[in-house]
C-alpha positions in Angstrom: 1.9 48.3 -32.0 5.3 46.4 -31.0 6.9 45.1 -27.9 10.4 46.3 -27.3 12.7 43.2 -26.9 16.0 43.8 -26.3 18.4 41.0 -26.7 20.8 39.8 -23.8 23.7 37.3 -23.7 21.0 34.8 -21.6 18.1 35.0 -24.0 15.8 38.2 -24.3 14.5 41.4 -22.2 11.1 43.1 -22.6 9.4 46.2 -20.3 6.2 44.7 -18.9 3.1 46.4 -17.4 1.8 44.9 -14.2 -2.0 45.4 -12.8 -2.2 43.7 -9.4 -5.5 42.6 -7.6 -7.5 41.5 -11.1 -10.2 39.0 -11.4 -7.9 36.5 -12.9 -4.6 36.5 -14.2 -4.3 37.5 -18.2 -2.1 38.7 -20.8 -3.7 41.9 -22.3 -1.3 42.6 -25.3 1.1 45.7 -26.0 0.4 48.8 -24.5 2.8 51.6 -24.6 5.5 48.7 -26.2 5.4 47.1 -23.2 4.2 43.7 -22.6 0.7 44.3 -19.9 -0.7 41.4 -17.6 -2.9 41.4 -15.2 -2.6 39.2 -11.8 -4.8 38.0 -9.2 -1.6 38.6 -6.6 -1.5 41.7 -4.5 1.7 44.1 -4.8 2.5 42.7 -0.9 6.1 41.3 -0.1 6.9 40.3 -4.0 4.1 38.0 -4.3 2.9 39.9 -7.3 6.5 38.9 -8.8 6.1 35.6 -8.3 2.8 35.8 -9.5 4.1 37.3 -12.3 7.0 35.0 -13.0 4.7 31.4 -12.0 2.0 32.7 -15.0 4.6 33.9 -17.6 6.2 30.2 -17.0 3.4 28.8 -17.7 2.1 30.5 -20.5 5.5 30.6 -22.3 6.6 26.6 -21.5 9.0 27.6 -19.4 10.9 26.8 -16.2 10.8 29.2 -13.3 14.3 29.3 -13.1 14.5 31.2 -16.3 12.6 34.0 -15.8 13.6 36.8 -13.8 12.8 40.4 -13.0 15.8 42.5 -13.8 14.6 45.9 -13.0 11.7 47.1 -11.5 11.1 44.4 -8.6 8.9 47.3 -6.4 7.0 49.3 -9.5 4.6 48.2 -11.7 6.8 48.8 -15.1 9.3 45.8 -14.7 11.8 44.7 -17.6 11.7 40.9 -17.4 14.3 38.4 -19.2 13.7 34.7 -20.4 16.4 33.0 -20.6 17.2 30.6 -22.9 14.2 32.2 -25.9 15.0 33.9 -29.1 12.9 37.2 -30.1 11.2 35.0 -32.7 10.1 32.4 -30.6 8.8 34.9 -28.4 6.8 36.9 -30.6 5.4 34.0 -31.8 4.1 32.2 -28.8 2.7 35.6 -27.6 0.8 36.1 -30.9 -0.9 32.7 -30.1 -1.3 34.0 -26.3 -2.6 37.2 -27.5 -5.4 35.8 -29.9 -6.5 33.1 -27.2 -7.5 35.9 -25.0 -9.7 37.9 -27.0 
């Protein structure tokens, strides 16, 4: 199954799947062509975005400042963009991601 990525004039777009309140916080893999993760946050005042934006940072190498939730800030399907990240370059470091975690 494939991930939806939808190129934008920053960088990329992909539809994410959000599971507050996990154990730990985890990329599953596609679901539905969207990107799922599970976070340790609670859906409480945005800290599940953070949450989500902190661990996506992290995992993908990069800065805060380029990730952002561009629709979907109060449900758990968000669209998400990195900025500054080709599709390739994406797909790739979330195939590595993806086999780490199983």
């Amino acid at each position: 199954m494939t991930i939806q990525i939808k190129p934008s004039k920053e960088g990329i777009q992909f539809a994410a799947a959000i599971q507050p309140r996990a154990s730990q916080n985890k990329i599953l893999g596609i679901h539905n062509h969207c990107l799922k993760i599970k976070l340790t946050s609670p859906p409480v005042e945005g800290a599940a975005n953070q949450a989500c934006i902190k661990f996506l940072a992290k995992a993908f190498g990069l800065s805060p400042s380029r990730i952002s939730i561009v629709r979907g800030e109060t449900s758990r399907n968000k669209t998400i963009q990195f900025e500054a990240m080709d599709e390739q370059t994406f797909l790739k470091k979330l195939a590595s991601l993806i086999s780490d975690a199983v």
